[in-house]
SERO-4910 file (N, C-alpha, C, O; in steps of 0.05 Angstrom, whole numbers):
BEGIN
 pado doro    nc1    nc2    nc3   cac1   cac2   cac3    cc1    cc2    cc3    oc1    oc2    oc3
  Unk    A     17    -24      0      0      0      0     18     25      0     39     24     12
  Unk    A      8     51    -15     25     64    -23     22     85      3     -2     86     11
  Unk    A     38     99     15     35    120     33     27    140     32     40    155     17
  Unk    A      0    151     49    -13    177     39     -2    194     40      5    195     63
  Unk    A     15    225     21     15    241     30     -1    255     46    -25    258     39
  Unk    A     12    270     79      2    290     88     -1    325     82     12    339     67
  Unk    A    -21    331     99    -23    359     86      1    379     95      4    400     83
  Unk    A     22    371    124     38    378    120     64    375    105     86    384    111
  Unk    A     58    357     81     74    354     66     70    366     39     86    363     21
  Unk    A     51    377     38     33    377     10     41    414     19     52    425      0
  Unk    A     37    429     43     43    454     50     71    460     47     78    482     39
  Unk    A     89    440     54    119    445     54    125    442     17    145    456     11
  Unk    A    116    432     -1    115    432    -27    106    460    -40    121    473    -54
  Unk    A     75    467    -34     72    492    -37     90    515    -25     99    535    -36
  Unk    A     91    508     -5    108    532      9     85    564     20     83    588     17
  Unk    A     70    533     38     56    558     47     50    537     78     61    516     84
  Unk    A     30    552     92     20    541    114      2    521    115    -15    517     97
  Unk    A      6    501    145    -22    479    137    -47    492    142    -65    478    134
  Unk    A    -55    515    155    -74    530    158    -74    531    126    -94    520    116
  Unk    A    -56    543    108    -77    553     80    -79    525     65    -96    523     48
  Unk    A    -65    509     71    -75    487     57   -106    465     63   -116    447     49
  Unk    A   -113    475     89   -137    470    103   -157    489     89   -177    480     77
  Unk    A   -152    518     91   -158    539     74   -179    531     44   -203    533     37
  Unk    A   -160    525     35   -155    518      8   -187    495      6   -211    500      2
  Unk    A   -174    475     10   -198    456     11   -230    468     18   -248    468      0
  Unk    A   -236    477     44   -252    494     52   -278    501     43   -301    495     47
  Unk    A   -255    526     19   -263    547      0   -269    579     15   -286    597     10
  Unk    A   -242    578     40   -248    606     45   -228    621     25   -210    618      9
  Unk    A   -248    644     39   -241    667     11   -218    686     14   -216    705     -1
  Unk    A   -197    680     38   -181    688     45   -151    684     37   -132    697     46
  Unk    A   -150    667     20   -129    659      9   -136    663    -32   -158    659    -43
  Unk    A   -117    670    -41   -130    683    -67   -128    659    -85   -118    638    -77
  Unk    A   -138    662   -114   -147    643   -132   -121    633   -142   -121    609   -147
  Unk    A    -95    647   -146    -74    631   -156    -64    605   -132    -62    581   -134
  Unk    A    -59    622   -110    -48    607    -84    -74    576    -97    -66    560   -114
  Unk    A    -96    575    -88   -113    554    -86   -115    542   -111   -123    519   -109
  Unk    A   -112    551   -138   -101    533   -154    -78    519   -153    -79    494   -153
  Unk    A    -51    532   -151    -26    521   -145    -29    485   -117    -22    461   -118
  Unk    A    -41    503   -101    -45    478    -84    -59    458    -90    -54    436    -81
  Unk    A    -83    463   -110   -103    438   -121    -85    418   -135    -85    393   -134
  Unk    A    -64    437   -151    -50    420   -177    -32    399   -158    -32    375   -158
  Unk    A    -15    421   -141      3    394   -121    -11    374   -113     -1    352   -119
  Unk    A    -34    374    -98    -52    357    -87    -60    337   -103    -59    313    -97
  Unk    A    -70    348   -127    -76    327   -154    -48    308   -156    -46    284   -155
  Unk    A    -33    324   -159     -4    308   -172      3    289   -152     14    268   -158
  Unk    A     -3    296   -127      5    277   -111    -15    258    -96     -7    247    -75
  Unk    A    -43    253   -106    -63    236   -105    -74    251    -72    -88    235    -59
  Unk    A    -70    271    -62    -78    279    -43   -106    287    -33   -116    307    -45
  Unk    A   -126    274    -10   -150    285     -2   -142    295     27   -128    283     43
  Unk    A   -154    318     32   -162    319     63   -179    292     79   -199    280     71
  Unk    A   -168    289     98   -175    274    120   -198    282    131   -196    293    154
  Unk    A   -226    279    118   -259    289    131   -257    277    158   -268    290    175
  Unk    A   -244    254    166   -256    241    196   -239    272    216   -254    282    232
  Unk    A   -223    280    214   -201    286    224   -215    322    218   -218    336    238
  Unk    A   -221    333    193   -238    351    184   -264    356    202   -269    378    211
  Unk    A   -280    333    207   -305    333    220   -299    339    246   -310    359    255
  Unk    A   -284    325    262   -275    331    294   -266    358    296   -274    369    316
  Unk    A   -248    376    276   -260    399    284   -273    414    279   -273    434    293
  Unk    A   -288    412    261   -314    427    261   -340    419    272   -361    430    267
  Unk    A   -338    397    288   -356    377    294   -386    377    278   -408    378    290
  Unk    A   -382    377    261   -403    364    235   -394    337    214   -385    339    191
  Unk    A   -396    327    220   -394    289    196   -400    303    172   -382    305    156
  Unk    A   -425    313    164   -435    311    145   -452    288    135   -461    287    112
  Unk    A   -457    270    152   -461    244    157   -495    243    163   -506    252    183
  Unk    A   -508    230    143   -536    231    147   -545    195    151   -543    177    134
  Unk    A   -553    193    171   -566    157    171   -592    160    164   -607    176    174
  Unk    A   -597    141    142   -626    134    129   -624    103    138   -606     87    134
  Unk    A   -655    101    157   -654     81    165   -681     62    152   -702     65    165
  Unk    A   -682     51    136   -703     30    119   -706      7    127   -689     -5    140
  Unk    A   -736     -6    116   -734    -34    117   -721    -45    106   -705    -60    117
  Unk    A   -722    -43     77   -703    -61     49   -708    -46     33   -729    -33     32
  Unk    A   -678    -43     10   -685    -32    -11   -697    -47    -39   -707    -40    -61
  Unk    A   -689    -74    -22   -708    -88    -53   -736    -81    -57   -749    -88    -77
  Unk    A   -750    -61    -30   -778    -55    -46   -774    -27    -69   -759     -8    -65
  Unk    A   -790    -30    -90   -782     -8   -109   -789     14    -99   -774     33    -99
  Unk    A   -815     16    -88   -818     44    -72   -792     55    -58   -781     73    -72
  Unk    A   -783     50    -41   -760     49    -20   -729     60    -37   -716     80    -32
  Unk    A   -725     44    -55   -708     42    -80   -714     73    -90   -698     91    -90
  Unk    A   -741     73    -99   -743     94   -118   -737    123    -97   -719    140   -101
  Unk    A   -758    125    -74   -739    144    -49   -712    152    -51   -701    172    -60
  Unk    A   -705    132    -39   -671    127    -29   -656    147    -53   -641    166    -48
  Unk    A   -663    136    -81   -643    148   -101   -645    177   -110   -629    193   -120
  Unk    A   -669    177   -104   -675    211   -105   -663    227    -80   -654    250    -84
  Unk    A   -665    218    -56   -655    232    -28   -622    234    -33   -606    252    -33
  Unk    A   -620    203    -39   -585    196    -37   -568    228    -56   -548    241    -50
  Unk    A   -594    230    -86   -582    254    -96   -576    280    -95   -560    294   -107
  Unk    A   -600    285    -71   -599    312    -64   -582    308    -36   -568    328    -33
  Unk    A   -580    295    -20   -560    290     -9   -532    298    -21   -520    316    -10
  Unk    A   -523    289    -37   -501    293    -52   -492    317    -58   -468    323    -58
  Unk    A   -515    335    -66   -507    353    -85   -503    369    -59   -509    393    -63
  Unk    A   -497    366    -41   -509    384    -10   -473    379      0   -461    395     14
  Unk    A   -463    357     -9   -449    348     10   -440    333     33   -419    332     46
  Unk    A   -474    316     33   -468    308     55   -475    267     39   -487    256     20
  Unk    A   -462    260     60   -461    233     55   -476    214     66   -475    216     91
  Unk    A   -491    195     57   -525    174     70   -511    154     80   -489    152     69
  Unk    A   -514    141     94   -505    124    113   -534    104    115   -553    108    129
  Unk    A   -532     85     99   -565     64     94   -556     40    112   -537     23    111
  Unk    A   -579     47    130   -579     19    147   -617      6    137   -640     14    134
  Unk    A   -598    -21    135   -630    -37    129   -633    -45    145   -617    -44    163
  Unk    A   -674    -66    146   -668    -67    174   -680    -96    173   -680   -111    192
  Unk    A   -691   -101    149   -695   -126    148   -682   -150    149   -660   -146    139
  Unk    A   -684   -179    156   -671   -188    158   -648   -186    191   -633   -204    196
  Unk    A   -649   -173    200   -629   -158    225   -643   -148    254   -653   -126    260
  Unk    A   -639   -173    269   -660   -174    290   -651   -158    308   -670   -150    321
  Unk    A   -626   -145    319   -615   -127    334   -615    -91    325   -598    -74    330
  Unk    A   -634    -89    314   -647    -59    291   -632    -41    320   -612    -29    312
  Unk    A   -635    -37    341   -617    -17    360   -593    -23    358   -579     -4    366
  Unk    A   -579    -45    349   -555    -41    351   -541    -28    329   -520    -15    330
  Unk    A   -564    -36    300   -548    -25    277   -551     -2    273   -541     10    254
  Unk    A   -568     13    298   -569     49    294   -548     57    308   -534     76    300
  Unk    A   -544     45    332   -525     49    352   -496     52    328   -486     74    324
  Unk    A   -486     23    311   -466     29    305   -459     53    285   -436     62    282
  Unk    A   -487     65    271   -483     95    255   -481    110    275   -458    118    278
  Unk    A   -501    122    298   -494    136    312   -460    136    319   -449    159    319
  Unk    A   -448    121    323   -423    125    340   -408    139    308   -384    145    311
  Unk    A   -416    143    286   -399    158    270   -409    187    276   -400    203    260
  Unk    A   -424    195    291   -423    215    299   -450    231    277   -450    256    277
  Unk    A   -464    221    265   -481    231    238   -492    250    255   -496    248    279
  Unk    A   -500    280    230   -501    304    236   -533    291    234   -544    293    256
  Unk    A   -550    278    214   -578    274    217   -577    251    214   -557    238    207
  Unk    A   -611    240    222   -624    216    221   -647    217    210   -664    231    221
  Unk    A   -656    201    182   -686    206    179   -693    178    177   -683    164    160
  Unk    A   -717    165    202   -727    141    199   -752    133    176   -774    143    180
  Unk    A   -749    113    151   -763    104    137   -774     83    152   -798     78    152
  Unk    A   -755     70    168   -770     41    172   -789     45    194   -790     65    208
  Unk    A   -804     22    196   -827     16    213   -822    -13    234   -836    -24    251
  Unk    A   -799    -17    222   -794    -47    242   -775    -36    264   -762    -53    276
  Unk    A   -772    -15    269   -756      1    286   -770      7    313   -793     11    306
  Unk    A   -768     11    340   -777     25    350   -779     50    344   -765     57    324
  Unk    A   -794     67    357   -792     93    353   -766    112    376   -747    127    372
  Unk    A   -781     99    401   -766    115    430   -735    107    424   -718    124    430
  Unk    A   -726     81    412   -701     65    404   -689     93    393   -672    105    405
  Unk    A   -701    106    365   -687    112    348   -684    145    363   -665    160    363
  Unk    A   -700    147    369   -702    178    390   -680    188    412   -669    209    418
  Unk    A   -681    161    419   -655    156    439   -634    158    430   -621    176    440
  Unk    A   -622    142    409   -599    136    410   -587    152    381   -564    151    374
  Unk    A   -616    172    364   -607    199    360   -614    218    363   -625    234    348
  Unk    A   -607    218    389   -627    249    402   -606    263    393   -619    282    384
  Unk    A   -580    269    389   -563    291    387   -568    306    349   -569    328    340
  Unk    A   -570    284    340   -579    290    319   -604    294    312   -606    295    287
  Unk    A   -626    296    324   -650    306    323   -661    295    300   -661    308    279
  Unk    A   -675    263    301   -687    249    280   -708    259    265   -726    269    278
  Unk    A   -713    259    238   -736    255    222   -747    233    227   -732    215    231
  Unk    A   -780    227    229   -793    208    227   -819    213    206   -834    232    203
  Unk    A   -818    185    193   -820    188    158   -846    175    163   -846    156    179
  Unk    A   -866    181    154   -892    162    151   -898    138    183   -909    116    184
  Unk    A   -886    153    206   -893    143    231   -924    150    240   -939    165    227
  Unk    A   -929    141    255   -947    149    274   -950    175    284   -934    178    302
  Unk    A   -961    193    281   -955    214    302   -948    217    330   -959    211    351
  Unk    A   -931    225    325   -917    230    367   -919    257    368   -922    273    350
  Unk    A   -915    263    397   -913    280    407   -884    291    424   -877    289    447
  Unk    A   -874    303    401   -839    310    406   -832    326    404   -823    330    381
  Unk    A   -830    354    424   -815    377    414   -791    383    399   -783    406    395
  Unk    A   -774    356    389   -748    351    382   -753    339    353   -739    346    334
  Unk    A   -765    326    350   -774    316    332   -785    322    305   -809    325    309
  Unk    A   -779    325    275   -788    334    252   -813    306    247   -814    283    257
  Unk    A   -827    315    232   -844    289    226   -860    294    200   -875    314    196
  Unk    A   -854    273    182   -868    274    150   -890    260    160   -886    243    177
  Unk    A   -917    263    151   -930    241    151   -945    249    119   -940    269    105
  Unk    A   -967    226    113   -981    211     94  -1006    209     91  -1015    187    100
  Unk    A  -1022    223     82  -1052    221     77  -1068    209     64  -1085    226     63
  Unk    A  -1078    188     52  -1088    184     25  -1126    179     29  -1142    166     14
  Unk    A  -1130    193     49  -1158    185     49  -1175    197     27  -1191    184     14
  Unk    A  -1170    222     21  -1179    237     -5  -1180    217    -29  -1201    212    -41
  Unk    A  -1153    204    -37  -1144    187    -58  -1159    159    -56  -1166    145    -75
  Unk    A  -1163    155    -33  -1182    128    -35  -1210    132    -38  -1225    121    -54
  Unk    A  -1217    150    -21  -1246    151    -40  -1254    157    -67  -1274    147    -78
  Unk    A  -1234    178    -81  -1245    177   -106  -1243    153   -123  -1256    149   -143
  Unk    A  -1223    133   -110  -1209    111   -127  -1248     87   -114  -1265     77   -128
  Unk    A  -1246     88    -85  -1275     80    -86  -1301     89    -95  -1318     72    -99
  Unk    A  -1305    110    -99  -1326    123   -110  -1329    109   -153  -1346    107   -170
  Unk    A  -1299    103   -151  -1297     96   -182  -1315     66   -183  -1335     57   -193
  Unk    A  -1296     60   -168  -1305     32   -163  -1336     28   -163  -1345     13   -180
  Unk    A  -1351     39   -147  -1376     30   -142  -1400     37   -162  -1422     28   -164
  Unk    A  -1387     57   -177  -1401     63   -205  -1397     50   -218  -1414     48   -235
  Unk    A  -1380     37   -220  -1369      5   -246  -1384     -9   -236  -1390    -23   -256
  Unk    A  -1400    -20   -214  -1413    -35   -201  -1395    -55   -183  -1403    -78   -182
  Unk    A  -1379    -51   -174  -1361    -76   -157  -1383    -62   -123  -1392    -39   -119
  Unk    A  -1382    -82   -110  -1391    -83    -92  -1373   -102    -66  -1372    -99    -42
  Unk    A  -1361   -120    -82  -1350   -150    -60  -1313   -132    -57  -1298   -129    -77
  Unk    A  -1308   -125    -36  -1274   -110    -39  -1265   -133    -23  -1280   -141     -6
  Unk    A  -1241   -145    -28  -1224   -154     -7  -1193   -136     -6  -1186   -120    -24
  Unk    A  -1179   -142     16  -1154   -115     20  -1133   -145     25  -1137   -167     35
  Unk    A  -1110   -133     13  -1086   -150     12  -1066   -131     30  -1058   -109     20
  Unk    A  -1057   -142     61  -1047   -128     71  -1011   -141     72  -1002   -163     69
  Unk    A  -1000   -118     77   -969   -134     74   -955   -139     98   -944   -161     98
  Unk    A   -953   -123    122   -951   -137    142   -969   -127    170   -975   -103    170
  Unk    A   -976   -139    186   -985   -140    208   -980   -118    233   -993   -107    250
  Unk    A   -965   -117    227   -947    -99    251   -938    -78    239   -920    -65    250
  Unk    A   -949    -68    211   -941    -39    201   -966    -24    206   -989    -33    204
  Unk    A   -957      2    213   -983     21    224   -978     35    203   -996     51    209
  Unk    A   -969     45    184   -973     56    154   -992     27    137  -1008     32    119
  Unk    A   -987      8    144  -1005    -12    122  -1034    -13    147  -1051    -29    140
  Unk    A  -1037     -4    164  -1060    -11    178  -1071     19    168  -1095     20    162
  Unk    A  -1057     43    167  -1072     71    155  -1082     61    127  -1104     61    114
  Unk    A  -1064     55    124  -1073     48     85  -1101     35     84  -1121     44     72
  Unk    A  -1100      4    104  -1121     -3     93  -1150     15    112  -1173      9    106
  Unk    A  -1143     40    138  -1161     47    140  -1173     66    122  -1196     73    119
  Unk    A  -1151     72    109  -1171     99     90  -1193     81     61  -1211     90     47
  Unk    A  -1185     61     63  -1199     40     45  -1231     37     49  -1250     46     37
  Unk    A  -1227     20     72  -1250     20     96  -1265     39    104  -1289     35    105
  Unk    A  -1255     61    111  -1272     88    115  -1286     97     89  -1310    103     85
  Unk    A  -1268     96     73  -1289    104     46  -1323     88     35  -1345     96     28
  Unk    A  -1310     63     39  -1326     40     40  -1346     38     59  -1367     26     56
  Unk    A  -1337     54     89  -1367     48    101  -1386     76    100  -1410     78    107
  Unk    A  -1368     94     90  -1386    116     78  -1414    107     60  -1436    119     58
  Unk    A  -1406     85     48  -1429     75     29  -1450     49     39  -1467     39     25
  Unk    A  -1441     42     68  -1450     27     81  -1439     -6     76  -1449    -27     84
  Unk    A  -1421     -2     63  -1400    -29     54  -1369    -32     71  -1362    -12     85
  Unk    A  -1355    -52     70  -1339    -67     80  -1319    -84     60  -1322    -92     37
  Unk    A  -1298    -84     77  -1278   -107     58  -1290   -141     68  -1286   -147     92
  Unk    A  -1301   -157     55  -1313   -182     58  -1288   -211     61  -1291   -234     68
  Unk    A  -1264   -194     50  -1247   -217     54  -1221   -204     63  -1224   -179     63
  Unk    A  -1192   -213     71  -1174   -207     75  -1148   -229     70  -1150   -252     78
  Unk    A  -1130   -223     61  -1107   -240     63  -1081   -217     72  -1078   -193     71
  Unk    A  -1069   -237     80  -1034   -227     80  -1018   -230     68  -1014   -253     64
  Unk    A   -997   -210     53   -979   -216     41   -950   -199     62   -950   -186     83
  Unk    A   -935   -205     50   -912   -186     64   -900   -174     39   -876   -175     38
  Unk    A   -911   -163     18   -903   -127     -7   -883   -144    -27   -865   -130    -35
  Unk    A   -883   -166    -34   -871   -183    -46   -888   -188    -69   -913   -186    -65
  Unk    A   -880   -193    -93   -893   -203   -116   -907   -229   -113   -930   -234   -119
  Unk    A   -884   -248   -100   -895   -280   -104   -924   -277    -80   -945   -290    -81
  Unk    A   -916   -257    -60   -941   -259    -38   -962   -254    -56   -976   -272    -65
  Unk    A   -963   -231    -63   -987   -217    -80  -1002   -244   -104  -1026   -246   -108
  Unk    A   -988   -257   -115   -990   -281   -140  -1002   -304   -119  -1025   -311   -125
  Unk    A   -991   -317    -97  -1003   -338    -86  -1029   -331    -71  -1050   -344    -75
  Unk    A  -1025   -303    -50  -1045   -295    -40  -1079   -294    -58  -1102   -300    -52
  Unk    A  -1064   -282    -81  -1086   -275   -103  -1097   -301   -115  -1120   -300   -124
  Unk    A  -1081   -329   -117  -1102   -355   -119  -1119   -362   -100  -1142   -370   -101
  Unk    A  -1101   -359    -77  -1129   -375    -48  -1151   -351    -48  -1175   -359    -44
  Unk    A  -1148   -336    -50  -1162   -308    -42  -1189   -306    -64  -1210   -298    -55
  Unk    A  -1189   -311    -84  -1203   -306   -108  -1223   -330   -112  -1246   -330   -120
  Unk    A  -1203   -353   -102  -1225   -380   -107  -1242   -379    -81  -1266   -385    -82
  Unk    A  -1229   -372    -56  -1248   -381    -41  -1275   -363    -32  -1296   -368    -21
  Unk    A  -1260   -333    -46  -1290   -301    -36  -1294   -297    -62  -1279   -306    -79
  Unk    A  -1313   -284    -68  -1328   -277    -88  -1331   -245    -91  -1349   -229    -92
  Unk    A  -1294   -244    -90  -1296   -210    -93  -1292   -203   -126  -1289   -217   -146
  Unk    A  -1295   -170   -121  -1296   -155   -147  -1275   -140   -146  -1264   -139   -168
  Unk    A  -1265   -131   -134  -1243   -114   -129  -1223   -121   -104  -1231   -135    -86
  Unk    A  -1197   -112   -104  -1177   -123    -84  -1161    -97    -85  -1150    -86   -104
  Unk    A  -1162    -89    -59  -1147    -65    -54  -1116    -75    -40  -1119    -91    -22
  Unk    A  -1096    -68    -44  -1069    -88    -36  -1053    -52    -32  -1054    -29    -41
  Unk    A  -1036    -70     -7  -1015    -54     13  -1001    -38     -1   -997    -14      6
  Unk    A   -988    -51    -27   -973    -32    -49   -974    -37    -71   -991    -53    -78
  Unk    A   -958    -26    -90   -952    -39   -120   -952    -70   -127   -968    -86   -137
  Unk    A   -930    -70   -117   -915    -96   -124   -931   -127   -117   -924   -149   -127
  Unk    A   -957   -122    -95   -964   -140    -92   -990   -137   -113   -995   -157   -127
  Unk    A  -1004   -116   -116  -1023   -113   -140  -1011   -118   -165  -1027   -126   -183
  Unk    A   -990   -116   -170   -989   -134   -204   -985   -164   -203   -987   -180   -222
  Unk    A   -976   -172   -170   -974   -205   -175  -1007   -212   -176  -1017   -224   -195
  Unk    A  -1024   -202   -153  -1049   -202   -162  -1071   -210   -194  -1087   -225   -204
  Unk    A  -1053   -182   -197  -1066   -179   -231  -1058   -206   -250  -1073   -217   -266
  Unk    A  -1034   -212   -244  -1017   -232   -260  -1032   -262   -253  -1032   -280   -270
  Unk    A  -1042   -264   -229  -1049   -290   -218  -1077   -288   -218  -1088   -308   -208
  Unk    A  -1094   -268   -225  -1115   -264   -232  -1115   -282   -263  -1121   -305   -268
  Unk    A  -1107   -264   -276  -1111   -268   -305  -1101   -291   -311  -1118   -308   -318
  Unk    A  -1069   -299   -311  -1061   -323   -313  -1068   -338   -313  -1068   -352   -334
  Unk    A  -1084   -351   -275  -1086   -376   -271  -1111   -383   -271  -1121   -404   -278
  Unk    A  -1123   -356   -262  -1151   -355   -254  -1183   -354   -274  -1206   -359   -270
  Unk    A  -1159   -339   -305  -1174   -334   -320  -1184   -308   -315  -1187   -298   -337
  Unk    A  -1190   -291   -297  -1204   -268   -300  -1196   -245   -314  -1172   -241   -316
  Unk    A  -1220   -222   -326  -1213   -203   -346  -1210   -178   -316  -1225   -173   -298
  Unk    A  -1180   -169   -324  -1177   -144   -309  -1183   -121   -329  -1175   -121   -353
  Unk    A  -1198   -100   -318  -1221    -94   -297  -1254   -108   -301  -1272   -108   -284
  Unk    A  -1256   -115   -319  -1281   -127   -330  -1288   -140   -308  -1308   -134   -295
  Unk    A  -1276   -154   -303  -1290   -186   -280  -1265   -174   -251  -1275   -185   -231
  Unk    A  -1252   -165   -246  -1233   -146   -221  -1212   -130   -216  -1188   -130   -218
  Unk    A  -1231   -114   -209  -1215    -83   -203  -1189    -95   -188  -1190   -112   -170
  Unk    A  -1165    -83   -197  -1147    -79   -168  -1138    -50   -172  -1143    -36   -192
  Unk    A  -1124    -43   -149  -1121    -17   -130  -1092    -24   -121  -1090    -37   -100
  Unk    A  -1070    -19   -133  -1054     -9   -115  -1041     14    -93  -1056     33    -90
  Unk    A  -1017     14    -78  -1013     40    -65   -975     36    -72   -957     20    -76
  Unk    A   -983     66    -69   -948     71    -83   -934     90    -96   -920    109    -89
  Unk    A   -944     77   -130   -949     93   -141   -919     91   -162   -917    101   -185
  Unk    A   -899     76   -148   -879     63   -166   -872     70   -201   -888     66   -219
  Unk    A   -858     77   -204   -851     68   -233   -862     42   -234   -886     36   -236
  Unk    A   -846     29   -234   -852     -2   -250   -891      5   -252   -901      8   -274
  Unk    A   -904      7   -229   -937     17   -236   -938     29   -263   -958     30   -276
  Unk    A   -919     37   -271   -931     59   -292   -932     50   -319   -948     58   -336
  Unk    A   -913     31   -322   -904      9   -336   -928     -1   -361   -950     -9   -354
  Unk    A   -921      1   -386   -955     -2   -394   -958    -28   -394   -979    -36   -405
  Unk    A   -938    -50   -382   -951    -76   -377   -963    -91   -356   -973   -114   -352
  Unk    A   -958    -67   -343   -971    -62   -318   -998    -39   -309  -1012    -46   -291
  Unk    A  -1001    -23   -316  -1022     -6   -323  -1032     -1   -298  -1056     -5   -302
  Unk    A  -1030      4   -273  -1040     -6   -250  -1048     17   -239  -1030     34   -237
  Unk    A  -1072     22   -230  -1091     44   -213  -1078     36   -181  -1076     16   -168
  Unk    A  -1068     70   -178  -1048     68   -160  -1055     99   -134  -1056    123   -140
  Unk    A  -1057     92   -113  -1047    119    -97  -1018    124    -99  -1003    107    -91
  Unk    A  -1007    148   -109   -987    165   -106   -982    178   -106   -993    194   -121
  Unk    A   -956    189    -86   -934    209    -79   -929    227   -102   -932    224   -126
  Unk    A   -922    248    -89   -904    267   -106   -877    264    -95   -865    281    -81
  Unk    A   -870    247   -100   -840    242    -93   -818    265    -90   -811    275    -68
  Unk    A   -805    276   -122   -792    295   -107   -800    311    -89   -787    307    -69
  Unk    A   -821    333    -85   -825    345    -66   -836    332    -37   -843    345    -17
  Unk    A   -835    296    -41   -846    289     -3   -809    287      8   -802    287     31
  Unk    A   -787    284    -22   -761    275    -11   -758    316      1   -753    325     23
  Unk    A   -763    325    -17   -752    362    -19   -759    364      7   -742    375     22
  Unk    A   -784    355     19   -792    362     51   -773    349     78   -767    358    100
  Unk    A   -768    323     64   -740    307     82   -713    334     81   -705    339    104
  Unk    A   -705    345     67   -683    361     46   -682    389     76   -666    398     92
  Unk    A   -713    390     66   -720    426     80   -710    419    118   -697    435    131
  Unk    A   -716    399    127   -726    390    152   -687    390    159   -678    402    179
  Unk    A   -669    376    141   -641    361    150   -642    407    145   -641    418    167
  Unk    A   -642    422    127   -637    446    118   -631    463    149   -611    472    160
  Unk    A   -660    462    159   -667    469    181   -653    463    202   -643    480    217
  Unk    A   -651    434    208   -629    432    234   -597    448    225   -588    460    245
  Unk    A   -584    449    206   -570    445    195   -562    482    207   -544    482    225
  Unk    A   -569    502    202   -583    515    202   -583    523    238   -572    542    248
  Unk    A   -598    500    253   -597    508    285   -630    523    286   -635    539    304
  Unk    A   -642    517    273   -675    527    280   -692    496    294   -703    477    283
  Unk    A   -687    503    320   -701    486    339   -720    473    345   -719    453    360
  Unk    A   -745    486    332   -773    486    329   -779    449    311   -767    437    293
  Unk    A   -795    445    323   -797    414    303   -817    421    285   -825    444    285
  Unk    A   -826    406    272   -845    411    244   -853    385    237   -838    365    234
  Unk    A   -892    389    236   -898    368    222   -905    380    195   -907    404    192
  Unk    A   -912    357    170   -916    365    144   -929    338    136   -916    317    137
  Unk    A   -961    339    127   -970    325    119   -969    326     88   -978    347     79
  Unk    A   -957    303     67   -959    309     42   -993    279     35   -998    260     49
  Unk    A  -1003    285     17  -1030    276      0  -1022    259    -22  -1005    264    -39
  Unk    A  -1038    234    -19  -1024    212    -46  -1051    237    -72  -1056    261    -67
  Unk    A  -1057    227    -86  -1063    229   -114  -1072    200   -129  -1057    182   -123
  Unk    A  -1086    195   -140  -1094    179   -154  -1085    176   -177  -1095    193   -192
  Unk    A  -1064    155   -191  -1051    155   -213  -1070    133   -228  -1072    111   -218
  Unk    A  -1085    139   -252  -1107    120   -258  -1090    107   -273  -1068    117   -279
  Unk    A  -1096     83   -279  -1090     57   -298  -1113     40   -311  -1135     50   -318
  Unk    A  -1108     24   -313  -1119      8   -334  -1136    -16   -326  -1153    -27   -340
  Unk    A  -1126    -23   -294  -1136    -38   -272  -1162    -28   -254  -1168    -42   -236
  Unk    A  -1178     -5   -258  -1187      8   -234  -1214     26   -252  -1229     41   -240
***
């Protein structure tokens, strides 16, 4: 391994101070444009970076943001992540992704980001405690992303609406004549998939109706495809309202496929999401969704704000939208 040049070596080359060579990097405006070119070129020539761990301790900022998720194999999550990860970037500061699936010690794997000292925290996941993640980044003053509402003077908080979006998507429905709904939920223990399927339900008993059947999936394709055979032979529904995307096109797929049925003719499905791949014209799928960049721009504003030193916490409710398809 080759030996790093240091910056007091890289200053004794220039022939200036390690203050302006610190300078330099920076981008204060105190040292003039030839000096800070001259030093870039040495630095280049000699494969040289400043030392950020070493950078951060004294300015005590990382730059260090932990995004903490379930998995990114869901595309929703995926499609997030790469939009945040970007504006992240362009900012300077660097994401630190802890998953959480699969990983039964979820406090320890926040614990081990925390100890890099991250300037923010914004929690996606839901398999997390909440007080866990509160705790152990209280210094960094967490975002919490489509949680539950708490009550945290420290605390930023996004949340998720879609009751608007489900009724019009029910109101569609019941003019086509479907009457029989069953809901494909993904997991048990998510209180974003238990909102989801309440705003379903509420719309539905506005009209004096109900979901007549239910299955489980866990937001997986093959769930959505098996779920969607037992589910179809054994209720006599018209429509299937499902947790997200990905499990509404295995649906659709194991509808039609195995089952024979004409989507929408013979059953409506309803996803939530709102995904690319949804948009897909082989997929065509009537979908609740996000405005993504601006629900990430609101994550953006919130890291802006601490960033910044404005104390005050902030909630911000963003509204799905109804993306129609071809299913609905």
């Amino acid at each position: 391994m080759n030996k790093r040049i240091t910056s007091k070596e890289i200053a004794k080359l220039a022939g200036v101070s390690s203050s302006t060579i610190s300078r330099a990097f920076s981008g204060d405006q105190r040292i003039s444009g030839r000096t800070r070119k001259q030093i870039m070129s040495i630095a280049e020539e000699h494969g040289y970076r400043p030392n950020a761990i070493a950078r951060s301790l004294n300015s005590q900022r990382s730059r260090l943001v932990a995004l903490v998720v379930n998995s990114i194999e869901n595309p929703c999550e995926g499609q997030q992540l790469q939009y945040l990860a970007q504006r992240l970037q362009e900012r300077e500061l660097l994401p630190i992704l802890l998953c959480c699936a699969g990983y039964d010690d979820r406090a320890h794997l926040m614990r081990m980001a925390s100890a890099y000292q991250v300037d923010h925290a914004v929690i996606f996941s839901d398999m997390v405690s909440m007080a866990d993640a509160i705790q152990i980044f209280r210094t960094a003053r967490p975002i919490m992303v489509s949680f539950e509402p708490i009550s945290d003077p420290n605390i930023s908080q996004l949340l998720v609406d879609g009751s608007k979006a489900a009724a019009e998507v029910i109101e569609k429905a019941l003019s086509a004549g479907r009457s029989r709904f069953a809901y494909l939920t993904g997991r048990n223990s998510s209180w974003i998939d238990k909102q989801r399927k309440r705003w379903f339900a509420d719309a539905l008993a506005r009209h004096g109706l109900g979901f007549i059947a239910e299955s489980h999936g866990d937001y997986s394709y093959d769930s959505g495809f098996k779920e969607a055979v037992m589910l179809l032979r054994r209720s006599p529904v018209d429509a299937v309202v499902c947790g997200n995307d990905v499990m509404a096109i295995g649906v659709r797929d194991a509808a039609t496929k195995v089952l024979g049925r004409r989507v929408p003719e013979d059953l409506a499905i309803i996803g939530q999401d709102g995904v690319n791949l949804a948009m897909w014209e082989c997929n065509d799928l009537t979908t609740l969704a996000l405005d993504y960049p601006a629900y990430m721009d609101t994550i953006i504003g919130f890291i802006e704000d601490q960033a910044l030193g404005r104390e005050s916490a902030t909630i911000v409710t963003h509204e799905y939208s109804v993306r129609w398809g071809s299913t609905c």
